[in-house]
C-alpha positions in Angstrom: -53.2 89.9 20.8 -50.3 87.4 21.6 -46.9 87.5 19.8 -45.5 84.2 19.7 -41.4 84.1 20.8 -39.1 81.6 19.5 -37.8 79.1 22.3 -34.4 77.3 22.1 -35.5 74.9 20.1 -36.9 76.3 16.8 -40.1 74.2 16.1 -41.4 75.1 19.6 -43.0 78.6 20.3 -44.6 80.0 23.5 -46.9 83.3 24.1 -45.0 86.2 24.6 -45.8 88.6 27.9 -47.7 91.6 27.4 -47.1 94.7 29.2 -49.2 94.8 32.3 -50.4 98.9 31.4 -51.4 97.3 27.8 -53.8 94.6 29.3 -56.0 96.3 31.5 -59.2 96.6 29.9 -60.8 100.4 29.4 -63.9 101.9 28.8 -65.2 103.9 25.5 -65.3 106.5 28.0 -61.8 106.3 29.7 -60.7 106.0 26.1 -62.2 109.5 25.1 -60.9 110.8 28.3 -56.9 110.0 27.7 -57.7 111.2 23.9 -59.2 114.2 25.1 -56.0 114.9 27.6 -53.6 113.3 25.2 -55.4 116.2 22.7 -55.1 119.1 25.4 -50.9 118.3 26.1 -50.5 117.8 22.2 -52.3 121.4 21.6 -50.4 123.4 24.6 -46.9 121.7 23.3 -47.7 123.1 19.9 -48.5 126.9 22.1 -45.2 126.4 23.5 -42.7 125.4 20.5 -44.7 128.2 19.0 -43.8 131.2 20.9 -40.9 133.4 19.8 -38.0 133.7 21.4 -37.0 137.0 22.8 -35.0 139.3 20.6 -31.1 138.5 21.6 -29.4 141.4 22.5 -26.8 140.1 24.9 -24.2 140.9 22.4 -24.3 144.5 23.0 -24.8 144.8 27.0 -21.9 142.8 27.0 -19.5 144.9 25.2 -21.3 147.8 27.2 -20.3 146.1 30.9 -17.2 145.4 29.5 -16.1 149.2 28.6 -17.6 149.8 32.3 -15.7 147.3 34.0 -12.4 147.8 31.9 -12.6 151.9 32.0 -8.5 152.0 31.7 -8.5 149.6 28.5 -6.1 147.6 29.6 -4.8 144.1 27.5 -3.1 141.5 29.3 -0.7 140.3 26.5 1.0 136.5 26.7 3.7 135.7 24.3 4.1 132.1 23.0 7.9 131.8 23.9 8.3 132.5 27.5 4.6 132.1 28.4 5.0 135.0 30.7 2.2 138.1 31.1 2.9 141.7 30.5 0.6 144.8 30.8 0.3 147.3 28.6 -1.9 150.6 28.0 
């Protein structure tokens, strides 16, 4: 199937170029083949999007490692005016 494309002047008209991939001639079989595969990929991406994600429990082994790491619960405190740092416990 052609498409024609408009040239420069507009009563004249020329056959547009097909995609080489799109013009080589297959089979019934080699069609039931890529159906079959195109089938297989469609039915293991489904699997995939399907599968639950594991249960998110980052939030509390974070604040866990953070009480380990910071035993002495110290706060580093910045104050807007002087921009400078001060430690307190």
């Amino acid at each position: 199937f052609k498409v024609p494309t408009q040239t420069k002047r507009k009563d004249e008209f020329v056959d547009a170029q097909s995609d080489p991939i799109s013009t080589i001639p297959r089979t019934e079989e080699e069609h039931e083949e890529l159906d079959s595969l195109n089938n297989n990929f469609s039915n293991r991406l489904d699997k995939v999007s399907k599968i639950p994600s594991l249960p998110n429990e980052k939030g509390k082994k974070k604040e866990e490692d953070k009480d380990k790491i910071n035993e002495n619960k110290k706060r580093v405190v910045t104050t807007e005016n002087t921009g400078t740092k001060g430690r307190f416990r």
